[in-house]
Structures are given as C-alpha cells and as structure tokens.
FIPA-652554 format. One line per field, with one value per atom (N, C-alpha, C): residue number from 1; chain; atom name; x, y negated, z. Coordinates in nm, 3 decimals. Each point is the difference from the previous one (the first is absolute). Example, Ala and Ser with C-alpha at 12.3 -4.5 7.8 and 13.67 -1.06 7.14 Angstrom:
<rs>
zaza <- 1 1 1 2 2 2;
pagu <- A A A A A A;
kero <- N CA C N CA C;
x <- 1.319 -0.089 0.090 -0.035 0.082 -0.077;
y <- 0.569 -0.119 -0.120 -0.105 -0.119 -0.109;
z <- 0.780 0.000 0.000 -0.072 0.006 0.073;
</rs>
This chain:
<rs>
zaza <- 1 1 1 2 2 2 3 3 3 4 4 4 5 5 5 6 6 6 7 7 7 8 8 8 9 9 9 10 10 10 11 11 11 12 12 12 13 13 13 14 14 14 15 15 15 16 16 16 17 17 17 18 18 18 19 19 19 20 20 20 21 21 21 22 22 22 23 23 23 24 24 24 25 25 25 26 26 26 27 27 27 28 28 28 29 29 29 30 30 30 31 31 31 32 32 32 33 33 33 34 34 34 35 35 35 36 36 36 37 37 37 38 38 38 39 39 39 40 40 40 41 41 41 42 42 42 43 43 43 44 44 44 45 45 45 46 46 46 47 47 47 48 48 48 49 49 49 50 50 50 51 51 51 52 52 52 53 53 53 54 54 54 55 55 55 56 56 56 57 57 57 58 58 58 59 59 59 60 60 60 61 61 61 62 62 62 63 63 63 64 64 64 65 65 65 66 66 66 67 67 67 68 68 68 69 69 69 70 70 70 71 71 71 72 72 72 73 73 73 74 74 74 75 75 75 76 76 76 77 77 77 78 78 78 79 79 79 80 80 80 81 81 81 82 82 82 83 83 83 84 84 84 85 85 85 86 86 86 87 87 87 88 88 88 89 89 89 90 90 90 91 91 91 92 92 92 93 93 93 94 94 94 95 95 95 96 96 96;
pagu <- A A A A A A A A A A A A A A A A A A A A A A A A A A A A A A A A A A A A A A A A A A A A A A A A A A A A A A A A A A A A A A A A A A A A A A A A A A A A A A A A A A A A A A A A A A A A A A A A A A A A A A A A A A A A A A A A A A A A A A A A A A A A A A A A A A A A A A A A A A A A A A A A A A A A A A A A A A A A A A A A A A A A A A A A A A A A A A A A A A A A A A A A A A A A A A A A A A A A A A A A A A A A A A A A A A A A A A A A A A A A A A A A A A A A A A A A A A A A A A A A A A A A A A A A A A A A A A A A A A A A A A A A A A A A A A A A A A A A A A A A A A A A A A A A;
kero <- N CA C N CA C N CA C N CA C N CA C N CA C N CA C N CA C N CA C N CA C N CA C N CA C N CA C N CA C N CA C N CA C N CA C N CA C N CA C N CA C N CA C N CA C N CA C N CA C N CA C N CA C N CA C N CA C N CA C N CA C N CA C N CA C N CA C N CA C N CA C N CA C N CA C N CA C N CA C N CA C N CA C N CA C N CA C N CA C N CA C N CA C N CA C N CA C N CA C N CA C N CA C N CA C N CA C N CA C N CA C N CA C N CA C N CA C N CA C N CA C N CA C N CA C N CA C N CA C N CA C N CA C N CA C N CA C N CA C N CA C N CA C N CA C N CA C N CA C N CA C N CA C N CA C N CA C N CA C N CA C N CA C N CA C N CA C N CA C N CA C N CA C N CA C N CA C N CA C N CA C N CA C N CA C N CA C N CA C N CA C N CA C;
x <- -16.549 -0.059 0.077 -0.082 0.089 0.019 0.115 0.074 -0.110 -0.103 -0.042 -0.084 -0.098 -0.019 0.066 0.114 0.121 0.032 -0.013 -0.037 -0.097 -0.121 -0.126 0.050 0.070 0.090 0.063 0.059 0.054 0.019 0.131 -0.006 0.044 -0.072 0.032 0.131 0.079 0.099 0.025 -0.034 -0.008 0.108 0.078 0.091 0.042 0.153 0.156 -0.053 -0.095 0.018 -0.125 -0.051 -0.142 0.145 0.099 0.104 0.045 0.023 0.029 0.164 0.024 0.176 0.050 0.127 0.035 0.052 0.083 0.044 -0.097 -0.109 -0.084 -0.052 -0.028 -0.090 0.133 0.140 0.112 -0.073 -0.004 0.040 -0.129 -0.144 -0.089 0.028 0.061 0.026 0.063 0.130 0.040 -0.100 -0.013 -0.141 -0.095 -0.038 -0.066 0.067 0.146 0.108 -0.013 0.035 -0.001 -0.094 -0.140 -0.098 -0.014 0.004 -0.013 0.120 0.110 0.125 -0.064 -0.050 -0.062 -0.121 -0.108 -0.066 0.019 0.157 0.060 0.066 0.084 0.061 -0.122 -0.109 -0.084 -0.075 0.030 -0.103 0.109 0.173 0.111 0.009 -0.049 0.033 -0.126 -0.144 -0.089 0.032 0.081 0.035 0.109 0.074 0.102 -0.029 -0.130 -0.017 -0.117 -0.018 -0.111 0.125 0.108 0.040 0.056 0.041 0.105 -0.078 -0.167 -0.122 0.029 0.048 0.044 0.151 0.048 0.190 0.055 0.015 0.065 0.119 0.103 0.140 0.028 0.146 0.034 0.037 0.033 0.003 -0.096 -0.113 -0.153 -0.023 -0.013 0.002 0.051 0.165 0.099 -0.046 -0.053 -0.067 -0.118 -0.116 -0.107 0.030 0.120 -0.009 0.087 0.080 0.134 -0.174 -0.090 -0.093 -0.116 -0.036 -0.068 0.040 0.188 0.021 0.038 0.035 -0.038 -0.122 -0.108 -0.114 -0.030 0.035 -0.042 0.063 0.160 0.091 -0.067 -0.069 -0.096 -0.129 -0.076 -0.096 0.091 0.084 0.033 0.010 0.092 0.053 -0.155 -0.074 -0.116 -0.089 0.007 -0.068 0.104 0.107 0.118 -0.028 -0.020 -0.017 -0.121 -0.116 -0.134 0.024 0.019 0.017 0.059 0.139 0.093 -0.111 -0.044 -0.114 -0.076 -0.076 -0.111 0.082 0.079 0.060 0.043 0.094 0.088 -0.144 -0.090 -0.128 -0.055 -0.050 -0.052 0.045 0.121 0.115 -0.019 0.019 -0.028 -0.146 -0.076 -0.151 -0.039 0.097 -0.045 0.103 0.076 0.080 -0.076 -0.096 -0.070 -0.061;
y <- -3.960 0.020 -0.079 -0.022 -0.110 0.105 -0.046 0.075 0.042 -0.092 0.090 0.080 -0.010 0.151 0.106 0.001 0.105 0.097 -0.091 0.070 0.116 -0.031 0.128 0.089 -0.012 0.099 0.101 0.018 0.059 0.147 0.116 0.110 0.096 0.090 0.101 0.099 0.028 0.079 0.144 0.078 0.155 0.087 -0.040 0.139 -0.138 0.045 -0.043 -0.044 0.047 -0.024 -0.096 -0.094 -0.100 -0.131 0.014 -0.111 -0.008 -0.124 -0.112 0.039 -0.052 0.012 0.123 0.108 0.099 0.003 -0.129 -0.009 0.003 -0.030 -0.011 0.163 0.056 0.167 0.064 -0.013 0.056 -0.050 -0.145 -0.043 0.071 0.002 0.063 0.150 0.029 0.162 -0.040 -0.037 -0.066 0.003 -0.140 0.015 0.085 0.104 0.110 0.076 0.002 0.113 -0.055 -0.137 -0.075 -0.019 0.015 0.003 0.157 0.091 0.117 0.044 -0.077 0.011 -0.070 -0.116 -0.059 0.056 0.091 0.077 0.136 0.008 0.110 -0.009 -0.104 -0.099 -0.029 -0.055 0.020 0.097 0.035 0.209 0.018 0.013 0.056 -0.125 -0.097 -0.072 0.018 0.024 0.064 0.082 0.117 0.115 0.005 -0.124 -0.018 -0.080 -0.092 -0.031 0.038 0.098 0.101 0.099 0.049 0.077 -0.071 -0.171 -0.101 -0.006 -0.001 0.005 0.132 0.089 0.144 -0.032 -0.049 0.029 -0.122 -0.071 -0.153 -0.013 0.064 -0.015 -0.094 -0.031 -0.154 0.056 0.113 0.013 0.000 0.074 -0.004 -0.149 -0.084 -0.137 -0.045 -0.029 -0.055 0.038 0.116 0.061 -0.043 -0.007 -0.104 -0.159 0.004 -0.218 0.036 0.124 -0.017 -0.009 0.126 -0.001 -0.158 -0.035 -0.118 -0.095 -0.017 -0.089 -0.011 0.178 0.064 -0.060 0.009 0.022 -0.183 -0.095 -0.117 -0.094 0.105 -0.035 0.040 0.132 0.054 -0.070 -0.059 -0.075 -0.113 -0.076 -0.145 0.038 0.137 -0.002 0.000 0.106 0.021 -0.145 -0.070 -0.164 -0.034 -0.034 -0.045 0.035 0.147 0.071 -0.014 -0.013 -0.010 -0.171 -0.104 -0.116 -0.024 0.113 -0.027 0.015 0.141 0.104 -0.177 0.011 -0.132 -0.094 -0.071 -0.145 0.075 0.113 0.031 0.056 0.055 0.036 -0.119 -0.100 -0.119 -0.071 0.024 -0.076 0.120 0.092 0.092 0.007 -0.026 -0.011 -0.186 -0.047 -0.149 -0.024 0.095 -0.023 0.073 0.020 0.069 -0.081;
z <- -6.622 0.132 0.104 0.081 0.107 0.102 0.098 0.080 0.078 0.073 0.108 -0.047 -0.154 -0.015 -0.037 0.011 -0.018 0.078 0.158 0.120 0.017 -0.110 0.015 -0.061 -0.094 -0.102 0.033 0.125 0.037 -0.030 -0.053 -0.053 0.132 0.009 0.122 -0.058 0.011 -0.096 0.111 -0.095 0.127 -0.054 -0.178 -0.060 -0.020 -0.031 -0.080 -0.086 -0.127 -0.168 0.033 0.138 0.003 -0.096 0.125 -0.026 -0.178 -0.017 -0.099 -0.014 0.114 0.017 0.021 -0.093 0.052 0.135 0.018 0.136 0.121 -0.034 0.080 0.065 -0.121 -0.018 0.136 -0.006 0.047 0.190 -0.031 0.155 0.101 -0.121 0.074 0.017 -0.030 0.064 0.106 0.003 0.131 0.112 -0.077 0.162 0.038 -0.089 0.031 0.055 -0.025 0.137 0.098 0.018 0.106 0.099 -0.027 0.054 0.105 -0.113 0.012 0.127 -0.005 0.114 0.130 -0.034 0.148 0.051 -0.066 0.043 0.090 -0.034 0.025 0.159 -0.022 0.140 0.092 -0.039 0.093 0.077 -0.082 0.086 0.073 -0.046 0.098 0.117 0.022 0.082 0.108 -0.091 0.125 0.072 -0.064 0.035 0.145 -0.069 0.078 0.157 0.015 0.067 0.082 -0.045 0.157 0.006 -0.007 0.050 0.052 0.026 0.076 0.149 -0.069 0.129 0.132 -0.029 0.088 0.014 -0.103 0.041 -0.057 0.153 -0.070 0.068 -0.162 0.001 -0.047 -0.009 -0.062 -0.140 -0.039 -0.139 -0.062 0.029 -0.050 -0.079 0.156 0.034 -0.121 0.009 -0.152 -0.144 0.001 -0.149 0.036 0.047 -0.032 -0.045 0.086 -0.049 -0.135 -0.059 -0.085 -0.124 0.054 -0.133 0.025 0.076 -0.048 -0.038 0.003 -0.090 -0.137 0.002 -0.186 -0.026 0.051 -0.050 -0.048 0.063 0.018 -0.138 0.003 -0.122 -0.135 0.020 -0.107 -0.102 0.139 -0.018 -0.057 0.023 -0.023 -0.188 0.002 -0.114 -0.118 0.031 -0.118 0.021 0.062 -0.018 -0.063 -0.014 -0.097 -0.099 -0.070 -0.082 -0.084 0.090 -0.041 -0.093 0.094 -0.062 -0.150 0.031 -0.168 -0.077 -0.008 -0.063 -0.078 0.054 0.021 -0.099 0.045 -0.066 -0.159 -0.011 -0.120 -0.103 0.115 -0.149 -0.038 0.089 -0.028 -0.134 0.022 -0.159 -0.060 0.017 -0.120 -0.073 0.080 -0.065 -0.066 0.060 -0.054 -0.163 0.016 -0.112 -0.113 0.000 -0.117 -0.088;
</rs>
C-alpha cells in the first residue's frame, strides 16, 4: 500500500490492549490521567475566576495566572505525549 492510502487507515484506539506496543498501552493511560487532570484545572480555574469577577485580590489574581500556566504546561505535555504514542506505534505496527 502506498503511504497516502495509509492515511485513510487510520486506527481510532479507545482501551490500552487497541496498542501494539506495551509501552504504548502504559503511556495511554497517562494521557487519559492527564487529560482527565486538565479537565479538572479547568473547571477550578472557572471557578476561580468568577469569584476573581466579585473579589479581585492579588492572591486570587497569582493563583489564576500560577493555574493557567499549569494548565498550558499540561496541554504542551499530552501533544508531546500524543505524538510519542503515534510515532513509537507507527514502528511498532510497521515492524510486523
């Protein structure tokens, strides 16, 4: 098969045991905490910022910017993560 129909190929992977690579089945849990943590950071940062809307202290303030830049570090990391995922199954499925 040539590469660009490889592209249509594409496998949706929803459990650990879809993955090829054990390392792989591991990292997607990862990112399923990880996700599940930035879903989490985001509700406390809504939270955090309508009560900044009535009471705008500078601590409030410092813990909104301390969490959106958790959150931004979060995101960077599971695109890092997502990518390994991607490239290390790719070789694991081409090595067959």
């Amino acid at each position: 098969s040539s590469a660009a129909s490889d592209v249509y190929k594409r496998q949706v992977y929803t459990s650990p045991t879809d993955f090829k690579s054990v390392a792989n089945q591991k990292r997607f849990l990862q990112l399923c905490e990880m996700k599940q943590k930035i879903k989490y950071t985001e509700l406390q940062l809504e939270t955090y910022r309508k009560r900044y809307t009535t009471n705008k202290n500078k601590a409030l303030g410092k813990e909104i910017r301390d969490i959106e830049y958790q959150l931004e570090k979060l995101h960077k990391y599971t695109q890092t993560l997502e990518k390994e995922i991607r490239n290390t199954e790719n070789i694991a499925i081409n090595e067959q």
